[in-house]
C-alpha positions as YAML, in Angstrom:
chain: A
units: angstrom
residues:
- id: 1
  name: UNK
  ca: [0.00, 0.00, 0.00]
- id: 2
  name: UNK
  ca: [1.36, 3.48, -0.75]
- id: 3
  name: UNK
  ca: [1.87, 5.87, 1.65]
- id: 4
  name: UNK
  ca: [1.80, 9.51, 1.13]
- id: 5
  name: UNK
  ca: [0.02, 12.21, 0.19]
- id: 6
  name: UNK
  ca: [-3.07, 12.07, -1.89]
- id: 7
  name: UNK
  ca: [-4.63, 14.86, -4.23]
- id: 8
  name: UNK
  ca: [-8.19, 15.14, -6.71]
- id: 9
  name: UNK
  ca: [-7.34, 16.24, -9.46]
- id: 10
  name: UNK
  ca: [-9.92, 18.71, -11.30]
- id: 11
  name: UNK
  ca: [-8.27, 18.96, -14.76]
- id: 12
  name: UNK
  ca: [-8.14, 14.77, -15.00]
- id: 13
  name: UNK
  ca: [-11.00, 13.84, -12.29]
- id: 14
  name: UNK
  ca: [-8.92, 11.19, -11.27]
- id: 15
  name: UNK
  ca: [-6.70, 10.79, -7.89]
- id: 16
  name: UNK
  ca: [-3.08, 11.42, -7.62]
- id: 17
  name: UNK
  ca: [-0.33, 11.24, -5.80]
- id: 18
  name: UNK
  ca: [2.01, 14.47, -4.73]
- id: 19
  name: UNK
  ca: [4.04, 14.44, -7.63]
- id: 20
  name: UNK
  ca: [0.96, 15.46, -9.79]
- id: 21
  name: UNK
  ca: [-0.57, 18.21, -11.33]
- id: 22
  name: UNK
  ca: [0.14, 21.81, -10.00]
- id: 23
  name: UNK
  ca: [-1.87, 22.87, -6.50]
- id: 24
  name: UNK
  ca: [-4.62, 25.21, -8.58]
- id: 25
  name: UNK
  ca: [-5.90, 21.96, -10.18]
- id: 26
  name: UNK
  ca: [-6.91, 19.83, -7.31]
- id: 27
  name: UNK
  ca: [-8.35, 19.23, -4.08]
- id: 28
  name: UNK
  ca: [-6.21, 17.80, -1.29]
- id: 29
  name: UNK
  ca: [-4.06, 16.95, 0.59]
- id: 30
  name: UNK
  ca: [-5.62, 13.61, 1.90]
- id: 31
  name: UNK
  ca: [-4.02, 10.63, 4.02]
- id: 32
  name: UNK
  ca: [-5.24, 7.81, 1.68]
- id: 33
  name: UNK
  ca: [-6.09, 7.21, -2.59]
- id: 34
  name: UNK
  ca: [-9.82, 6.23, -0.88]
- id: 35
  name: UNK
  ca: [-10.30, 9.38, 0.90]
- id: 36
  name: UNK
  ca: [-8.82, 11.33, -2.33]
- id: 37
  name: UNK
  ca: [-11.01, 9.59, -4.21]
- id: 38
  name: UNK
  ca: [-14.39, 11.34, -2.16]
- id: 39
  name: UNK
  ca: [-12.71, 14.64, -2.44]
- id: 40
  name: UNK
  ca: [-15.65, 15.97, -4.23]
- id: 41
  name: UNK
  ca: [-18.31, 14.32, -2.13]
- id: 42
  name: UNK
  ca: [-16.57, 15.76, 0.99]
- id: 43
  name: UNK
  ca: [-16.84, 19.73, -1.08]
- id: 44
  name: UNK
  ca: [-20.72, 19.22, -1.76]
- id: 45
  name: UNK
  ca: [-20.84, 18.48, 1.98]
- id: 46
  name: UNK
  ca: [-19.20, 21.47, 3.15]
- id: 47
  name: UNK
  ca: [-20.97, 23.53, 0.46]
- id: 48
  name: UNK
  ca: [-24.54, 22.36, 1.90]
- id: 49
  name: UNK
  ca: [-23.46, 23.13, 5.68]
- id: 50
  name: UNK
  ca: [-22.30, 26.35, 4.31]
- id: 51
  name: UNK
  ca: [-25.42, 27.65, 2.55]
- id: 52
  name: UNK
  ca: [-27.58, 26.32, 5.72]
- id: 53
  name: UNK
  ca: [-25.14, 28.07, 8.32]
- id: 54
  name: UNK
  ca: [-27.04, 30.99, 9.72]
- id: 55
  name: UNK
  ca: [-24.31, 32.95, 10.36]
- id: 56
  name: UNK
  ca: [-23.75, 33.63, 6.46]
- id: 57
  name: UNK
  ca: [-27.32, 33.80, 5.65]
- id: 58
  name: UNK
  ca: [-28.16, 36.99, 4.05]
- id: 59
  name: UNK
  ca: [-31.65, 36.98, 4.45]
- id: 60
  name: UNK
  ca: [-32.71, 38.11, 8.16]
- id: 61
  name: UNK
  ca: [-35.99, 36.21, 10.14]
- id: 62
  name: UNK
  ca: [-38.12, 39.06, 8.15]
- id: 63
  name: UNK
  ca: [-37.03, 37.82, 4.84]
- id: 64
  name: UNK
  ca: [-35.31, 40.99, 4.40]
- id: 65
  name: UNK
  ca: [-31.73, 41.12, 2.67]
- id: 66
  name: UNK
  ca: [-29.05, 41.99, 4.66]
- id: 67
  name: UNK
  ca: [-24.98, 42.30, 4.05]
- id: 68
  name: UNK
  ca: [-23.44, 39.18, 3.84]
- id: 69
  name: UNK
  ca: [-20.61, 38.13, 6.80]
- id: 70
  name: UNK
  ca: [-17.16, 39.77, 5.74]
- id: 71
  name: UNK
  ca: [-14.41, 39.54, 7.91]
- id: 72
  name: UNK
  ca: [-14.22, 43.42, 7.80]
- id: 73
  name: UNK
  ca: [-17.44, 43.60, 8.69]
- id: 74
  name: UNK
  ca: [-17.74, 41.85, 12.25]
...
């Protein structure tokens, strides 16, 4: 079994070890090919909790639109 670290690759949609494509084409790093291999599973995941979080909602309990979270804006 290899050992190393494992990358997704979004120009090839296939997984791949360090010595692959440049950083600004894939997702990663992971410990294992298998967990590489979900990379884009584990995004849609995030990007669900993300758009349910209240705390970067911009709608407020009125339905009215309100500024989006910014750092610069605590």
């Amino acid at each position: 079994m290899a050992h190393g670290e494992w990358y997704w690759c979004l120009k090839h949609h296939a997984v791949e070890p360090y010595e692959g494509c440049r950083s600004e084409e894939r997702l990663g790093p992971y410990a294992t090919e298998v967990e590489a291999s979900h990379a884009l599973e584990k995004v849609a995941e995030r990007n669900k909790e993300f758009d349910h979080d209240p705390r970067f909602n911009d709608v407020d309990e009125n339905g009215d639109r309100v500024e989006g979270w910014s750092p610069f804006n605590p």
